[in-house]
C-alpha positions in Angstrom: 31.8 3.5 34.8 32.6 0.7 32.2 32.9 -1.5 34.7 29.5 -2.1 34.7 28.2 -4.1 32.1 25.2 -2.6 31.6 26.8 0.8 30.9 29.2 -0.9 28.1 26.1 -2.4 26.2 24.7 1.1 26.1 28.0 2.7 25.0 28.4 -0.1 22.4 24.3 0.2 21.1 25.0 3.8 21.7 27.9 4.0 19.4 26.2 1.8 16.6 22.8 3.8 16.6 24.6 7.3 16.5 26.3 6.3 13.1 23.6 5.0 11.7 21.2 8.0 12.8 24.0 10.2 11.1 24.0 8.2 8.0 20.0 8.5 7.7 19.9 11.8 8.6 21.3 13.5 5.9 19.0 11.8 3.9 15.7 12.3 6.2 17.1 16.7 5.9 17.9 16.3 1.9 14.0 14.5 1.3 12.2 17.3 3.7 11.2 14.4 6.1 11.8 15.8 8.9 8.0 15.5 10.2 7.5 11.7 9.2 10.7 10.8 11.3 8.8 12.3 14.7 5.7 10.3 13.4 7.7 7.5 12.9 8.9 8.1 16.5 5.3 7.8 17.6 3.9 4.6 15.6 7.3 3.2 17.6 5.7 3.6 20.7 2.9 1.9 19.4 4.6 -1.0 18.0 5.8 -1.5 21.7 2.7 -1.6 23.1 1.8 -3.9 20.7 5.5 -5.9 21.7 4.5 -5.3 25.3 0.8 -6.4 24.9 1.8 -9.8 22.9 4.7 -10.6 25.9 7.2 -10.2 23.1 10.6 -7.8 23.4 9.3 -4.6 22.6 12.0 -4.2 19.7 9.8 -6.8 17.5 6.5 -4.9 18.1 8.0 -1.2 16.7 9.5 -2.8 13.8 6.4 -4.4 12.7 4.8 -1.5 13.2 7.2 1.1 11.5 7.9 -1.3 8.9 4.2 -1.7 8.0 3.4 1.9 8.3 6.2 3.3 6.5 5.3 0.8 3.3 1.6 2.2 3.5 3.0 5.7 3.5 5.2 5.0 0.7 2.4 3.5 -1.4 0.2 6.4 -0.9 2.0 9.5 -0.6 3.5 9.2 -3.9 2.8 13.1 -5.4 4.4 15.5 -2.7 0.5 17.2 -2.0 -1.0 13.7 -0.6 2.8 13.1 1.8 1.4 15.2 4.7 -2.2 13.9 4.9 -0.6 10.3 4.3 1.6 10.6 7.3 -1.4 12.4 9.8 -3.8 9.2 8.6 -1.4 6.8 8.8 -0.5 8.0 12.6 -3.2 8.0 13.8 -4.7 4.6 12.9 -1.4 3.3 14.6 -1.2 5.7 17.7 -5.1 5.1 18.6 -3.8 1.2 18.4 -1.0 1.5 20.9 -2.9 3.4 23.3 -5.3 0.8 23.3 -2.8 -1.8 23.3 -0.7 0.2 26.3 -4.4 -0.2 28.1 -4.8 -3.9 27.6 -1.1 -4.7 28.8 -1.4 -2.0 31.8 0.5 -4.2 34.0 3.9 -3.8 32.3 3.5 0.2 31.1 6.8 1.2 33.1 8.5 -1.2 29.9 6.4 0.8 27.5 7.6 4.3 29.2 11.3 3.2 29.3 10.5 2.8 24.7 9.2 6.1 25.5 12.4 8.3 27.0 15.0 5.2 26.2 16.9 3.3 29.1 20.5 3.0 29.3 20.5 -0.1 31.7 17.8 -1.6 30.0 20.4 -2.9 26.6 21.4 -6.4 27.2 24.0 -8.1 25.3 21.8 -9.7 22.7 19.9 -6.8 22.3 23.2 -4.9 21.2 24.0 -7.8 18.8 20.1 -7.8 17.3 21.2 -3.5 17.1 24.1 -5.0 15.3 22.8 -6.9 12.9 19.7 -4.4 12.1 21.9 -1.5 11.6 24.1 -3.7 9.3 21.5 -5.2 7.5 20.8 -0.7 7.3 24.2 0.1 5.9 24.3 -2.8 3.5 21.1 -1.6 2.0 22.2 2.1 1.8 25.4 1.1 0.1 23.3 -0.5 -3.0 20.8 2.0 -3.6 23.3 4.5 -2.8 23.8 6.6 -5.8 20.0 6.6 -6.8 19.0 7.4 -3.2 21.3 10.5 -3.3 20.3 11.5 -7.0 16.8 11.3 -5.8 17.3 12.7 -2.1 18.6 15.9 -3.5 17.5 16.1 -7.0 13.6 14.4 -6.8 12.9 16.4 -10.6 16.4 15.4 -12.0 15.9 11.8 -10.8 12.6 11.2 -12.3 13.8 12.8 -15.5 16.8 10.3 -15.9 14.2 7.4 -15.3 15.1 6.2 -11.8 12.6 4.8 -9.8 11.9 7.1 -7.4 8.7 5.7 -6.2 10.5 2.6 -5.1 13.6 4.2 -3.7 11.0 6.2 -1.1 9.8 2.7 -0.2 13.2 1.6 0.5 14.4 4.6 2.1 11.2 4.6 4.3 11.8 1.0 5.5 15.6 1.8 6.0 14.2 4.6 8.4 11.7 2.9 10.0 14.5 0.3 11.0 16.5 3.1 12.2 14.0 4.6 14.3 13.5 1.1 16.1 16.9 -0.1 16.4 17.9 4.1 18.1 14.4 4.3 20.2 16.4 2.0 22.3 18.7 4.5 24.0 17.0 7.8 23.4 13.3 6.8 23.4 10.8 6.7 20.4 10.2 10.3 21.7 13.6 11.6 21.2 14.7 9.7 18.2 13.9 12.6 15.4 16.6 14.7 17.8 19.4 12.3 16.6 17.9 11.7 13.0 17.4 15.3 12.0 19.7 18.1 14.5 23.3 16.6 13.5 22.1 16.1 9.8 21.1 20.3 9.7 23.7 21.2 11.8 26.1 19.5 9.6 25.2 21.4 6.2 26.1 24.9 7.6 29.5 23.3 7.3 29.9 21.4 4.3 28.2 20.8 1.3 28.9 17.7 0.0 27.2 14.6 1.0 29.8 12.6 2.3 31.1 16.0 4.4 27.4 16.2 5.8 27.4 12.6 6.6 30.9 12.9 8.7 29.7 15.4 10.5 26.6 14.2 11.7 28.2 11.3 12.3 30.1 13.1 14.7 27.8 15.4 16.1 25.5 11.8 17.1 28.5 10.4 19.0 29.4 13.3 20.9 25.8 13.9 21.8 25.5 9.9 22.6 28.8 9.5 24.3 28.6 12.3 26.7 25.0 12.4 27.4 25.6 8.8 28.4 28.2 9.8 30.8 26.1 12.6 32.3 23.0 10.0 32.0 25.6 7.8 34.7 26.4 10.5 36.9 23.6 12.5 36.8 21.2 9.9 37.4 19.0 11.4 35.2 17.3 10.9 32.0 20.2 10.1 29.1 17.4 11.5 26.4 17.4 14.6 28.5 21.2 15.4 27.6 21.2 14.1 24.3 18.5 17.0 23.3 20.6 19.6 24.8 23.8 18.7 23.2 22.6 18.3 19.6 20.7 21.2 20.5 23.8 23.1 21.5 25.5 21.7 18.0 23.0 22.9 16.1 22.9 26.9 17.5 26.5 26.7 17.5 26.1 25.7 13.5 23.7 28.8 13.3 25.7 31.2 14.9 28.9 30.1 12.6 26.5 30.6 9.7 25.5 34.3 10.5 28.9 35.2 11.6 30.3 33.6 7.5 27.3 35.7 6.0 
């Protein structure tokens, strides 16, 4: 199987988006952002239209558009109340966009569908290294903000009162997802994405309760739902996405069931 080249660029992205995913995850479960990661997912597909519409690698498109639409969210949604509303409006002034853009560029729409459920033969080598380099430019971001993004991801009251910035570390935490979401949509589809961002993250705090604990875990729980559904993706001949959602799914039941059985 790893003979193929193809299948070792999707294992490599595969490996590097699964980390990252568990990484952002815990955050995306302790901020209650569960809903703007799907929505994220979808203004992805858009962005690839876009990509797709403007001849350029569908990777470029989603970031602009995550990028840009996650900033906009950020500046509006800054009292709790308004977050929701922000998110819908948001949405759907980009989703109306790509499905016009998808219209326009209806020649190349099996690219735009392969965004959609993710494509394991579709990573080339410089795509994985452009994964590379955005999820390290992710992880490098994260480590600086790291404390205050914690303080504020857990403790949004407790943060404000001991004068961090919380407004501008949800700016910087939506950016660092909406990179996240682009750089993963590449092997599980814009779609699937929330799957890896938010099942290992709340599978992993029926097991441990400290950050770093929840962030192994998930870290985990992403690679063994990356790794193998690959494998089954290979054999299978069928849609790597497909497995992916039934392992983490698996994961997370198994994380509920452990919970009833300690209570």
């Amino acid at each position: 199987m790893l003979s193929f080249a193809f299948m070792r660029h999707a294992y490599m992205a595969g490996t590097i988006i699964a980390i990252i995913s568990g990484i952002i995850g815990v955050y995306v479960i302790g901020r209650n952002m569960s809903f703007l990661s799907h929505m994220l997912s979808e203004i992805g597909f858009s962005g690839a239209s876009f990509g797709i519409f403007m001849s350029w690698p569908p990777l470029n498109g989603m970031l602009i558009f995550t990028i840009i639409s996650s900033v906009l969210i950020g500046q509006m949604s800054s009292k709790s109340s308004r977050r929701e509303s922000s998110i819908s409006a948001i949405s759907s002034l980009f989703l109306g966009s790509g499905i016009l853009f998808l219209s326009l560029a209806n020649k190349n729409a099996s690219d735009a569908t392969s965004i959609l459920f993710g494509s394991m033969i579709g990573i080339s080598s410089s795509e994985v290294k452009q994964i590379m380099w955005l999820s390290l430019a992710v992880l490098i971001v994260i480590f600086l903000v790291y404390r205050d993004l914690k303080f504020d991801s857990f403790d949004h009251v407790g943060a404000a009162v001991k004068g961090v910035n919380t407004q501008a570390i949800s700016i910087i935490f939506l950016v660092i997802l909406a990179l996240s979401v682009s750089v993963a949509a590449q092997i599980v589809g814009s779609l699937m994405i929330f799957v890896l961002l938010t099942l290992p993250a709340s599978s992993a705090k029926y097991f441990t309760r400290t950050v770093s604990g929840m962030m192994i875990f998930a870290i985990g729980a992403a690679l063994i739902g990356v790794w193998l559904g690959l494998y089954l993706g290979y054999v299978t001949n069928l849609p790597v996405s497909f497995f992916i959602a039934i392992i983490e799914c698996a994961i997370y039941f198994t994380a509920l069931g452990w919970n009833r059985i300690k209570s």
